[in-house]
N, C-alpha and C positions, 0 to 999 in steps of 0.2 A: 645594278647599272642604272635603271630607274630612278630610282631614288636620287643616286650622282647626279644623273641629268636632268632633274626636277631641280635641285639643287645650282647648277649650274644656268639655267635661266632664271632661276629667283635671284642669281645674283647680278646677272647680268642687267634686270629690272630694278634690284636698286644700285646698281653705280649710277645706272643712266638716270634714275630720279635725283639725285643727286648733284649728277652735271646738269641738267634741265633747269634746276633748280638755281642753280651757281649760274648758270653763263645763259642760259635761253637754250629753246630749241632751235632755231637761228643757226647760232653759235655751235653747236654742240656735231659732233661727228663722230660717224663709226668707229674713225680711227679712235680721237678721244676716248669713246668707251672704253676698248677692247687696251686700250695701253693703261689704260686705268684698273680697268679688269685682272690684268697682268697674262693677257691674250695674246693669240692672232686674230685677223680681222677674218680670216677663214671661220675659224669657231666661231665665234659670232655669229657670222651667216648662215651657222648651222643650225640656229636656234631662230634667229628674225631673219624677215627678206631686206628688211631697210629700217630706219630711224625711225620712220614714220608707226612702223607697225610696233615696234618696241615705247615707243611714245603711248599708244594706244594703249596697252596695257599698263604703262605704269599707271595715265587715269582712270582705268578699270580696278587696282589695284587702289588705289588712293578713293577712290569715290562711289565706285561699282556698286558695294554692298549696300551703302546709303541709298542709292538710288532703285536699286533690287526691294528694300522693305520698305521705299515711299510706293514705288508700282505695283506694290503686293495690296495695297488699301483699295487700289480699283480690282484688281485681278481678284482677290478673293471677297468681294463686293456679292451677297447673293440677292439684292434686291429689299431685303425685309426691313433696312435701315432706312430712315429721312434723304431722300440724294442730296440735298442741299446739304446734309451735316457730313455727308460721303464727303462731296465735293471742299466742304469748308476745312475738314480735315487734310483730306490731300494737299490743299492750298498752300496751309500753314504752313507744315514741312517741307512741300516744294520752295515756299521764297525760303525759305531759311537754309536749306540745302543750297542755292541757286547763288545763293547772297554772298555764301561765305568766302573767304579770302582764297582758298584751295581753289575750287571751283570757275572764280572772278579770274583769275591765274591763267588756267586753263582756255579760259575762252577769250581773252585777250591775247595770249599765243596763239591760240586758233584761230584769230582775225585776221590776225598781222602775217600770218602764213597761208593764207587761204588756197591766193596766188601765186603761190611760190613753190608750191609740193602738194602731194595729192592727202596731208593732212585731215584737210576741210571736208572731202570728202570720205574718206576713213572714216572719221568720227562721225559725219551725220548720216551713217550706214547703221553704223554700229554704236550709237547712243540713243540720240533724238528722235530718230524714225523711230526706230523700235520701242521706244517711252510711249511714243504719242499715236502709235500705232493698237497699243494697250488702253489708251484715253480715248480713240475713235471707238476701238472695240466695246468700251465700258458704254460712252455716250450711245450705240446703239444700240444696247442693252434696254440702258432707261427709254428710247424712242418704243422699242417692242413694247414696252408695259405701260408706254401709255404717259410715262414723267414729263417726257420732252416732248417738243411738236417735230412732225417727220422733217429729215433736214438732211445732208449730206452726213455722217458722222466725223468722215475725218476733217471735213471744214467746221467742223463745229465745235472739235476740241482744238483746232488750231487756233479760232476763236476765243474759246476757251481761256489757252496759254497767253494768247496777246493783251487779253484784257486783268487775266492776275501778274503780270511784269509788267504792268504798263507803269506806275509808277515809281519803279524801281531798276529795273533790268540796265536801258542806258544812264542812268546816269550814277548808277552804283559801276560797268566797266568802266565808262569815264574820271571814273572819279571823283566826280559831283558829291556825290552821296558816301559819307564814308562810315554814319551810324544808322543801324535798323531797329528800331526800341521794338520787340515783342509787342507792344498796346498800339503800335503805327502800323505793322506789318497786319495784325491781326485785323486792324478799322480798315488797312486799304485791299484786305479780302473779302469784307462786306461788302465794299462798295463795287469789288468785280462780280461778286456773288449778284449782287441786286440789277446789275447792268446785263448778267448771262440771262437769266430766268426773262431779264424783260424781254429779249430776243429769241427765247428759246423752251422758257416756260408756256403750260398750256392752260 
């Protein structure tokens, strides 16, 4: 019976990626699902409270893992490497991760919904805080041993974050920006790297 019902919400997450995909989250409804499904909207409900929470998992499912082994390079960080080479490393695969078309998706439906359902905050419970929450833990890691000068930690990976998307993040959802050459993503991580240490190096 386990298994059924494991079964029975894996499916339920991908129709709904599917219509999400097709028509927006907007757009898209319980009903939809569940007659897509070949349901009732009761089932359904037996499985998600709402759209919003089914929404949340299928980005967890589509991106989760990616973002699970970029957090893993601070979390399993024991201090004995270069932080600058830590941080330059996380860097890289954060814009790259950040950049992609999946992800770009994602966060321009979460813009455009902010106000509209309690989306916006779902996700920044259960994504973002908890990333950068990992990035404050790390940054006060290196402050104990001395890397960094004393500073709040979680202002300082917030920091951090703002200064490695600074020339990418808005104008890659806008649309501005619609190619990332590896050799430009890489130069414009130096130059948030040389910008952090100048504020935060001792």
């Amino acid at each position: 019976m386990r298994k059924k019902s494991e079964e029975r919400r894996q499916a339920i997450i991908d129709v709904a990626a599917e219509i999400f995909n097709e028509i927006g989250f907007d757009r898209a409804s319980m009903a939809e699902i569940s007659a897509r499904l070949g349901g009732s909207k009761a089932t359904l409900y037996n499985y998600f409270s709402s759209k919003e929470e089914i929404f949340l998992q299928v980005m967890k499912q589509q991106a989760g893992m990616q973002f699970e082994s970029l957090f893993a390079i601070l979390i399993e960080d024991d201090g004995s490497s270069d932080m600058r080479d830590t941080l330059r490393l996380f860097a890289n695969k954060y814009l790259h991760l950040i950049l992609s078309p999946e992800v770009i998706a994602v966060r321009r439906l979460l813009y455009y919904n902010a106000e509209r359902s309690d989306l916006g905050c779902m996700y920044y419970e259960n994504g973002p805080k908890r990333g950068w929450l990992v990035i404050s833990e790390f940054m006060k890691r290196a402050m104990d041993r001395g890397d960094l000068r004393e500073a709040d930690p979680w202002l300082t990976a917030i920091q951090f974050r703002v200064l490695v998307e600074a020339e990418w993040a808005e104008g890659r959802i806008l649309g501005v920006i619609t190619s990332m050459p590896p050799a430009k993503i890489k130069a414009s991580v130096e130059r948030s790297l040389e910008a952090f240490f100048r504020i935060y190096g001792v």
